[in-house]
C-alpha positions in Angstrom: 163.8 94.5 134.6 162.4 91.7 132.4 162.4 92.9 128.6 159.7 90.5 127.8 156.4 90.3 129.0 153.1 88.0 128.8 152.5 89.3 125.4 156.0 89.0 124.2 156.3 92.6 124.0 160.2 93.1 124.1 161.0 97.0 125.9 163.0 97.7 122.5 160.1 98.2 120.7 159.3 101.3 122.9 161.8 103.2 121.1 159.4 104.3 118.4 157.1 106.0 120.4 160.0 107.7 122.6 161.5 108.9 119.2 158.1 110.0 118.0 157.3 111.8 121.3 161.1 113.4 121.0 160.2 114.7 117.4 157.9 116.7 119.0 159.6 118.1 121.5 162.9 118.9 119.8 162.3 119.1 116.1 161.0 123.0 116.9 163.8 123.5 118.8 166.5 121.3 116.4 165.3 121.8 112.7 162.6 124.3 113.3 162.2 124.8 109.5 161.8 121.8 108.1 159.5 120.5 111.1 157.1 123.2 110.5 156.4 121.1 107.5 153.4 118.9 108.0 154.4 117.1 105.1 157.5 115.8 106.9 155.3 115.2 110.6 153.5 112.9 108.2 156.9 110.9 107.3 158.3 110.8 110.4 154.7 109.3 111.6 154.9 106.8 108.9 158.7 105.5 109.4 158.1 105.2 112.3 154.8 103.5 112.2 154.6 101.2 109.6 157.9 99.2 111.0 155.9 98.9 114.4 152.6 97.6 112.8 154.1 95.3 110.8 156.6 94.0 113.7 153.0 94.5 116.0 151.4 92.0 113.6 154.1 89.9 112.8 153.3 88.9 116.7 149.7 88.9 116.5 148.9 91.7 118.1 147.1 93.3 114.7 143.5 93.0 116.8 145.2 95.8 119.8 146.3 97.8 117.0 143.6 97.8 114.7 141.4 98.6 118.0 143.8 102.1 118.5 143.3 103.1 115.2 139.6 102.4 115.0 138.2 102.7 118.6 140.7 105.3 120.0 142.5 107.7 117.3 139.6 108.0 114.8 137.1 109.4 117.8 139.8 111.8 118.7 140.6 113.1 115.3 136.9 113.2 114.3 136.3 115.1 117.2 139.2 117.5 117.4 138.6 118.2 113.8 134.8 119.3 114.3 135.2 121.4 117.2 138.4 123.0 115.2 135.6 123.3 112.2 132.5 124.9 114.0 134.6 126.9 116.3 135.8 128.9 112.9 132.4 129.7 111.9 132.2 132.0 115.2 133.9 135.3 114.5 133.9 137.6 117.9 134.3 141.0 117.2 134.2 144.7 118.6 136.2 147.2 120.6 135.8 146.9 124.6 137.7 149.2 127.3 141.1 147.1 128.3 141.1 147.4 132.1 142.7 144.6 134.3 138.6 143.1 135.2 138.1 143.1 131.7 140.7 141.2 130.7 140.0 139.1 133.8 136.6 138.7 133.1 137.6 137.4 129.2 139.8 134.8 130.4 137.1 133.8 132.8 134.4 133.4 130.1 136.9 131.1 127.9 137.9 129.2 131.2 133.8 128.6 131.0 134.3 127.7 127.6 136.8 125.3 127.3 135.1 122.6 128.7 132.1 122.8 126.2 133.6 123.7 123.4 137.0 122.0 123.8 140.0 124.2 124.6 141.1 124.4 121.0 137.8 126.1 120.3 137.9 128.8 122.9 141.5 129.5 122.7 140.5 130.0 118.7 137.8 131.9 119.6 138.7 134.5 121.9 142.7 135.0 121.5 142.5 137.2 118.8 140.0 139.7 120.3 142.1 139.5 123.2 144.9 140.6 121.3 143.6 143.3 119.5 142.0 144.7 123.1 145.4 145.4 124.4 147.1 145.9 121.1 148.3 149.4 122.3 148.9 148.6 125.7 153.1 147.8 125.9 153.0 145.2 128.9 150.7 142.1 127.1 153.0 138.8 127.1 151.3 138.2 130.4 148.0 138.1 129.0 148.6 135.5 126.7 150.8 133.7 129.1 147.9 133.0 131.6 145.5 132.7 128.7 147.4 129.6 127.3 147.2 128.1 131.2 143.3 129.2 131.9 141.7 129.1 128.2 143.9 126.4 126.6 144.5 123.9 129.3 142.5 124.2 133.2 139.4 125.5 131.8 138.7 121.8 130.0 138.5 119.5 133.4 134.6 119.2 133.4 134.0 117.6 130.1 135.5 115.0 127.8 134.9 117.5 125.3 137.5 119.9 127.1 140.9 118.3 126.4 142.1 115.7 124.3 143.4 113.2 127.2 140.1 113.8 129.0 138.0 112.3 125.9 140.1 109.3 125.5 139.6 108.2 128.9 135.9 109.1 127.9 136.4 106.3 125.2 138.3 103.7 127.5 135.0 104.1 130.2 134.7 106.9 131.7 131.2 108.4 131.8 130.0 111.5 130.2 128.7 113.4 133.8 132.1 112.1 135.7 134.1 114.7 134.8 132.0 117.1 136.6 133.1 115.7 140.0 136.1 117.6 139.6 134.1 120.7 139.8 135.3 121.8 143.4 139.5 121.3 141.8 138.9 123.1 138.8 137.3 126.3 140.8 139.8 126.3 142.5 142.7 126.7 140.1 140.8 129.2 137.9 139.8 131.2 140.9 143.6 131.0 141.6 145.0 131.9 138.6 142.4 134.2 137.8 143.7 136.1 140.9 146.8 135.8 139.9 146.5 137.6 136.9 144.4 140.3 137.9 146.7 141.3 140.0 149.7 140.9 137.5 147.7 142.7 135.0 146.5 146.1 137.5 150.6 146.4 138.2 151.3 146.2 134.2 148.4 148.6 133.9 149.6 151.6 136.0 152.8 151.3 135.0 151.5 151.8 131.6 152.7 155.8 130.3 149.7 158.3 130.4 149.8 158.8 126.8 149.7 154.9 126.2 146.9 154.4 128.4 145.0 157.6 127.1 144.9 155.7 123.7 143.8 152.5 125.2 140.7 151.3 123.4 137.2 152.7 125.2 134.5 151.4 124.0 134.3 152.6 120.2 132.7 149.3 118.7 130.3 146.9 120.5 130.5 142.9 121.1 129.2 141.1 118.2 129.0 137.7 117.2 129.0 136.5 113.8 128.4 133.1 113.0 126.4 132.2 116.1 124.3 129.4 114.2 127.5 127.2 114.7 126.3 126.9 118.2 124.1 125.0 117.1 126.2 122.7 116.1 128.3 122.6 118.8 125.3 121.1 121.3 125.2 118.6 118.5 128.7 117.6 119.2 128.1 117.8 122.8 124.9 116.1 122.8 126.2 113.5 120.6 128.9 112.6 122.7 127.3 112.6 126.0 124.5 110.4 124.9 125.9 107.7 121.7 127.5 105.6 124.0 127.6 102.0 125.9 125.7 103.6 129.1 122.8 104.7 126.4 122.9 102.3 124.1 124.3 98.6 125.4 124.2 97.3 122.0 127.5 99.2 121.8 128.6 96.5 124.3 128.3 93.7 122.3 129.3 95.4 118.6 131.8 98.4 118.8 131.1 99.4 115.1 127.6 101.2 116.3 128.9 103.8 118.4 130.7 105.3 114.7 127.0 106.7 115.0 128.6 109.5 117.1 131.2 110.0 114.5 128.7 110.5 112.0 126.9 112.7 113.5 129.7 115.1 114.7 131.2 114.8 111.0 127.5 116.1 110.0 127.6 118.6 112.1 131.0 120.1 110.7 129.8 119.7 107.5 127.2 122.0 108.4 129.2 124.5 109.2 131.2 124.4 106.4 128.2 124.9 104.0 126.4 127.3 105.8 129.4 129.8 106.7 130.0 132.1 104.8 133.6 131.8 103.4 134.4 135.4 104.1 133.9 134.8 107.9 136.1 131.9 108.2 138.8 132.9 106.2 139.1 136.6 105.8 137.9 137.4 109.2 139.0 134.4 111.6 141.7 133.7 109.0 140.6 130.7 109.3 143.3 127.8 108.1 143.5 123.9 107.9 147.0 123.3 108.5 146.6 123.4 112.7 144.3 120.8 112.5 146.2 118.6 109.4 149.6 118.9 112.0 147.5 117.0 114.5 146.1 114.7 112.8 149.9 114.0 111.0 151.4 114.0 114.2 149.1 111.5 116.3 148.8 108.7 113.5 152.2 108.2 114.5 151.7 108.7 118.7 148.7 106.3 118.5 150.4 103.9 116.6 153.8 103.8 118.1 152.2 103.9 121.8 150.7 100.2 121.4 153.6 98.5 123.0 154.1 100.8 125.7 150.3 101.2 126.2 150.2 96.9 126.9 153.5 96.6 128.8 151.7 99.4 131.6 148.6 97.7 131.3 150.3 94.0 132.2 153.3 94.7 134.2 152.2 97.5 136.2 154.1 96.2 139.4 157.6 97.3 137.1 156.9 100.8 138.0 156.7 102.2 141.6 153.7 104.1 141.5 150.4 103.5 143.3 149.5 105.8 144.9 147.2 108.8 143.6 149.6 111.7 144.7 152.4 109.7 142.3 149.9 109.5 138.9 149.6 113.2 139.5 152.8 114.5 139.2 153.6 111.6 137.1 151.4 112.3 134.2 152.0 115.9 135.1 155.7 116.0 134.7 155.4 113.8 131.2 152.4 115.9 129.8 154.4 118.5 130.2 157.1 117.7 128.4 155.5 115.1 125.8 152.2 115.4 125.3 149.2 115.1 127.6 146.7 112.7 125.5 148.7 109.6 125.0 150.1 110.6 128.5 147.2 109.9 130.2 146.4 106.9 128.5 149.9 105.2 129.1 149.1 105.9 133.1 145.2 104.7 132.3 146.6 101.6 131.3 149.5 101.3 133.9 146.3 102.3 137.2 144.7 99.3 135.1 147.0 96.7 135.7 147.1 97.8 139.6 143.3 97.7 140.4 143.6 94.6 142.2 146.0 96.6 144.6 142.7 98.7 145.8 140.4 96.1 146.8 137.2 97.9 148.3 138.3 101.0 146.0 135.1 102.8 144.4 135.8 102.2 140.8 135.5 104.5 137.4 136.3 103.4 134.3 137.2 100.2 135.6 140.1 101.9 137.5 140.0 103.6 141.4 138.6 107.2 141.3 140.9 108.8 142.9 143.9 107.1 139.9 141.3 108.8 137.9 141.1 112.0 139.2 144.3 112.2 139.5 145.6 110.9 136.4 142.6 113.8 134.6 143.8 117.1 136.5 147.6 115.7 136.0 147.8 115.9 132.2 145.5 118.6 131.5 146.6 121.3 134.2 150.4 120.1 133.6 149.7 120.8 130.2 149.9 124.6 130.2 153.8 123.9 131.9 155.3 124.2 128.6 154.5 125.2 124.6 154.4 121.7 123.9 152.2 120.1 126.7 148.7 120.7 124.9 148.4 121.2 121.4 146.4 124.6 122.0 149.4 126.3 123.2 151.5 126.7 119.9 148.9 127.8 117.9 148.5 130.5 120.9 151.7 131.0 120.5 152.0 131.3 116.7 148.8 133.8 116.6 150.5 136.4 119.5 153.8 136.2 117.4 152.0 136.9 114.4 150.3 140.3 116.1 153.9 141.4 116.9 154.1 139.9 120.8 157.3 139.2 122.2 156.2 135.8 123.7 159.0 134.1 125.8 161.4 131.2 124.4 160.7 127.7 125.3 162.9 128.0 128.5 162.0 131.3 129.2 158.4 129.9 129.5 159.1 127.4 131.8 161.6 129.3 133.6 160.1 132.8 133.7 156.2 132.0 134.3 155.3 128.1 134.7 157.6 127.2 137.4 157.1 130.5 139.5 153.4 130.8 138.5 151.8 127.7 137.6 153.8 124.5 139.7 152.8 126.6 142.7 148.9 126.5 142.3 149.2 122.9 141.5 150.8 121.8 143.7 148.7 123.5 146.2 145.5 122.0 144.6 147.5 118.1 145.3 147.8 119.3 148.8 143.9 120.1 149.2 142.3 117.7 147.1 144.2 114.3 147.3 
């Protein structure tokens, strides 16, 4: 393999990013302690950073990296950020009867969700009246397991607003409305693994003892929704992003500064929250904190900065790696979203489909790349993320809340081992068989 390409980008200077990536999914396993620190997620960001930018710059490639920063990670922060904001201000509480189609039907609605109010947002919303509806009930790890796959990861598909990988492709081309097309793939997993659980949950259920299930919760306290003026926000948010860009306004084209527009306006409409919340209902009764959201934005300085050189060497030698067709970008970006993280995942395979689009002559194009590299790049990292804790950054704050209520979640192998491989790898790889 050549270790220097057109741009003079040796392969060494990869080893940044694959030490950043490794951070992440070792230091919780490795120095669990000291990682949980996001003061330390900011210095391992930052040593590993700044020596790329300046060796970046050094070879005048300051213009691609300024352009991440700018163009790529402050859109994703800003946006992360709000949702994580407005979402707070909505406090869901009451006291509902625990069967299995009730719990079913709860997953269902934040499946819905996910996609519209970003899967950080719904998994926020709902996992803690989850919990406390089958608080008394002794069989619940399964509940949050499947939650973390439907709520936090599947449900997202249809919008740029649902997952983090899916909104970066957003800001590399992809339309708004395109997401929808995988409408018919993202029935079908929920449908799937809605049926799944149902039928998981009814065995748990009668094997429940009588006197457990006589003290299940019925009913004593209806559904009520505090904070629903953040709503309004949240179609701010969505609106915002689905009409301040290039296919709206084509002076975008020409001067990439105008579309911060959309930044300002989701920043407004997190600000709005804050001020018209009431502190009581984001802090006392979401217990509502800011280091989730601080850990992210620590931790992907350092991704988005350390991915440049991999991110150009995919986008220029593409013919290096033997993948081209759309079955391989599936279980490609699925197998390292799983293990790495699926935003920067699916960019590094964005860039590698578009160095190969001369290889699909004919081929109906989105976001400058073939559809189907599209498609299957999108359902690859954000189903695949729900394979492990550390896929999608919903599923350790999941993780951390059902801990936190006394659950007895499973280890990071036990995970993999007792639910993703024997649950989830089976639906998707079903869905590749249907749909490509």
């Amino acid at each position: 393999m050549n270790g220097v390409i057109e741009q003079n980008i040796p392969l060494w200077l990869t080893l940044p990013f694959v030490l950043m990536l490794l951070f992440i999914a070792l230091g919780p396993l490795i120095f669990e302690e000291w990682w949980e620190n996001n003061k330390n997620k900011l210095i391992v960001s930052l040593a590993l950073g700044i020596p790329t930018s300046i060796i970046l710059i050094s070879r005048e490639l300051g213009i691609e990296l300024s352009h991440q920063l700018l163009f790529d990670y402050v859109p994703f922060i800003v946006l992360l950020g709000a949702l994580f904001v407005i979402t707070g201000g909505i406090h869901l509480s009451g006291d509902i009867n625990t069967k299995p189609w009730i719990n079913t039907s709860m997953l269902a609605v934040g499946g819905l969700l996910a996609s519209f109010m970003g899967t950080t947002g719904a998994a926020m919303l709902l996992i803690r009246p989850l919990i406390k509806t089958n608080a008394k009930r002794k069989h619940n790890v399964h509940t949050i397991l499947f939650f973390i796959a439907i709520v936090a990861n599947a449900g997202g598909i249809l919008t740029p607003l649902g997952d983090p990988p899916l909104f970066l492709l957003y800001l590399h081309g992809a339309t708004f409305g395109w997401f929808f097309g995988l409408f018919n793939e993202w029935l079908f997993v929920l449908i799937a693994l809605l049926s799944i659980f149902f039928v998981v949950d009814n065995h748990y259920f009668k094997k429940e003892s009588k006197e457990i299930r006589t003290n299940l919760p019925r009913k004593r306290a209806p559904l009520r929704i505090k904070g629903s003026h953040n709503f309004i926000f949240l179609v701010g948010v969505v609106l915002s992003v689905a009409f301040i860009n290039a296919n709206y306004i084509p002076a975008i084209h020409h001067n990439h500064y105008i579309g911060f527009i959309r930044e300002g306006i989701i920043l407004l409409m997190a600000g709005l929250s804050i001020v018209t919340t009431k502190n009581k209902l984001r802090y006392t009764d979401n217990k509502f904190t800011w280091a989730p959201i601080i850990e992210v934005a620590f931790l992907f300085l350092g991704i988005f900065v350390t991915m440049v050189p991999a991110l150009l060497i995919l986008k220029t030698d593409a013919s290096l790696f033997a993948i081209n067709k759309p079955w391989q970008f599936y279980y490609a970006t699925g197998g390292l979203s799983a293990f790495l993280d699926n935003a920067p995942t699916a960019i590094s395979f964005f860039n590698l489909a578009e160095g190969m689009t001369a290889q699909f002559p004919g081929a109906i194009l989105a976001a400058n790349i073939p559809e189907k590299l599209l498609s299957a790049i999108s359902m690859g990292a954000v189903f695949f993320g729900s394979m492990t804790y550390i896929g999608n950054g919903p599923n350790f704050m999941v993780k951390a809340i059902a801990v936190e209520n006394n659950i007895n979640m499973p280890s990071f192998l036990g995970y993999i081992f007792k639910f993703s491989l024997i649950v989830l790898l089976p639906v998707y790889v079903i869905t590749q068989l249907i749909f490509m």
